[in-house]
C-alpha positions as CSV (number, residue, x, y, z in Angstrom):
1,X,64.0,98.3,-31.7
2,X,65.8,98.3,-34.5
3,X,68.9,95.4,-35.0
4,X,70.9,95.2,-38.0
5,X,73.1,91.5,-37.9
6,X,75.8,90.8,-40.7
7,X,77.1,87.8,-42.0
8,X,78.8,85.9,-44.6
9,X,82.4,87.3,-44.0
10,X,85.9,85.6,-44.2
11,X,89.0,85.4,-45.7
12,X,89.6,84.9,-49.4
13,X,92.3,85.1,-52.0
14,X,92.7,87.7,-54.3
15,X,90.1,87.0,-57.1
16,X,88.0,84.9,-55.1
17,X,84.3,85.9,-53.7
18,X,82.3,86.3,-50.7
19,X,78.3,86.9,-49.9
20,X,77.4,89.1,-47.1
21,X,74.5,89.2,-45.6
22,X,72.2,91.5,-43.6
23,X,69.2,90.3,-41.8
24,X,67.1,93.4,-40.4
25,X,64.3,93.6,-37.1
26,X,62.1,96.0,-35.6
27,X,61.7,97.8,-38.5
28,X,59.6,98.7,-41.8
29,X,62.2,97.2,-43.5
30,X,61.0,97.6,-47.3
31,X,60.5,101.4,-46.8
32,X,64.0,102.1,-45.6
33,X,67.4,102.8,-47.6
34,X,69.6,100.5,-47.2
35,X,73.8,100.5,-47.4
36,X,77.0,99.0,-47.2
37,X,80.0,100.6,-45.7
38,X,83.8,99.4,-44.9
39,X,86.5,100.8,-42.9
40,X,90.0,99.4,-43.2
41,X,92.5,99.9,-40.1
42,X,93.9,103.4,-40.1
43,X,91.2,104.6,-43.1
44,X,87.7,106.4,-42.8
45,X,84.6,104.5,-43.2
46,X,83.4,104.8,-46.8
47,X,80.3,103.5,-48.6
48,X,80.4,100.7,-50.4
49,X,76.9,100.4,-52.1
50,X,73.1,101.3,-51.3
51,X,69.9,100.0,-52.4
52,X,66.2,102.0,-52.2
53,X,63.2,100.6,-51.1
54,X,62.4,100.2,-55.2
55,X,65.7,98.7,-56.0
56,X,67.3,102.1,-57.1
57,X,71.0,100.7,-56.9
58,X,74.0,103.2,-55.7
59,X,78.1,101.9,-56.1
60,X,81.4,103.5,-55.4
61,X,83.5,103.5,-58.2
62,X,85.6,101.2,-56.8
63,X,83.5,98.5,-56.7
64,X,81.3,99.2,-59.3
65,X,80.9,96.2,-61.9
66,X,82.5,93.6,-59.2
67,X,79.8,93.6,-56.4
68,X,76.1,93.8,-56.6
69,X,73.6,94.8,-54.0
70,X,70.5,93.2,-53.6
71,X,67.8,93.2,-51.4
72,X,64.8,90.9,-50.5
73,X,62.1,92.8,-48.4
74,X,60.0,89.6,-47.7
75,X,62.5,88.3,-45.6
76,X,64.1,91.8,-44.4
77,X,67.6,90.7,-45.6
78,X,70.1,93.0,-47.6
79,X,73.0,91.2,-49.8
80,X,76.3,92.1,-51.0
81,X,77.7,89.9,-53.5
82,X,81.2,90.2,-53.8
83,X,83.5,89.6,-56.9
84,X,87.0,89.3,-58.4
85,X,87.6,90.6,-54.6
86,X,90.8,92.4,-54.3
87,X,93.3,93.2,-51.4
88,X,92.3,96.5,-51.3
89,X,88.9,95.2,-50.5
90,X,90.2,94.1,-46.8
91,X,87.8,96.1,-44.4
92,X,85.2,95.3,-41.8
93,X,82.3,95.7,-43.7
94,X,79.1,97.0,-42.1
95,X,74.8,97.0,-42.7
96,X,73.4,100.7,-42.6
97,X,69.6,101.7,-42.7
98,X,68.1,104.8,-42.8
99,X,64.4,105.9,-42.6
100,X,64.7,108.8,-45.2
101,X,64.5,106.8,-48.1
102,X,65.4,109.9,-50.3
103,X,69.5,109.2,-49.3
104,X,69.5,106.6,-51.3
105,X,69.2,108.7,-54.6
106,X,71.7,111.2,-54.3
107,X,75.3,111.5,-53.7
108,X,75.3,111.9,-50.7
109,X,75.0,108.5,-49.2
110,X,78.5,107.8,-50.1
111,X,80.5,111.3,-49.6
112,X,79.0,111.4,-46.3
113,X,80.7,108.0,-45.6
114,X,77.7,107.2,-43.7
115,X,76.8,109.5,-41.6
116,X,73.0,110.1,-43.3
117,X,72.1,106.6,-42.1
118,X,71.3,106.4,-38.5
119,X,71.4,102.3,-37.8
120,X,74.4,100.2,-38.0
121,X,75.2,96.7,-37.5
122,X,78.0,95.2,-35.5
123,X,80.4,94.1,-39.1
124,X,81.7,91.5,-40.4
125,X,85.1,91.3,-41.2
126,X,86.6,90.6,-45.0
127,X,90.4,89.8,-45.6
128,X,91.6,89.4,-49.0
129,X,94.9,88.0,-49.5
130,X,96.8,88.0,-52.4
């Protein structure tokens, strides 16, 4: 069975940083695409980031050049490093996989907000203050 567990959240000023972290079971981990969503309070979930099975890296704009995805298959564990963090970036933040590997390449990991990935962790909570 397949269980997604996050990590690494908090509360941070505005500028500051955070690591989250996303330790993955029961599955073929380095063959799957992997993601980060968010949802803030009252706002649809949107994606954050994904990473392929070969490292192929995917960002929303908004985050692009301020957080970086990562990914370690020997120890089944999917990163987001978080930088210059901005209110704006208050959200629970949660771990996505998905078997097709090919989501990972297109658009359509993000516009879908998610819904092309089938597991989902529990979140982790991020608050940025400013």
């Amino acid at each position: 069975q397949l269980q997604l567990e996050e990590s690494g959240g908090g509360s941070v000023q505005a500028g500051g940083s955070l690591r989250l972290s996303c330790a993955a079971s029961g599955i073929t981990y380095s063959t799957y695409c992997m993601g980060w969503f968010r949802q803030a309070p009252g706002k649809k979930r949107e994606g954050v980031a994904a990473i392929a099975s070969d490292g192929y890296t995917n960002y929303a704009g908004s985050v692009k050049g301020r957080f970086t995805i990562s990914r370690d298959n020997a120890k089944n564990t999917l990163h987001l490093q978080m930088n210059s963090l901005k209110p704006e970036d208050t959200a629970m933040y949660y771990c996505a996989a998905e078997s097709r590997a090919w989501v990972c390449y297109g658009a359509s990991w993000y516009w879908s907000g998610g819904a092309d990935f089938g597991s989902w962790g529990q979140g982790t909570q991020v608050t940025v203050s400013s």
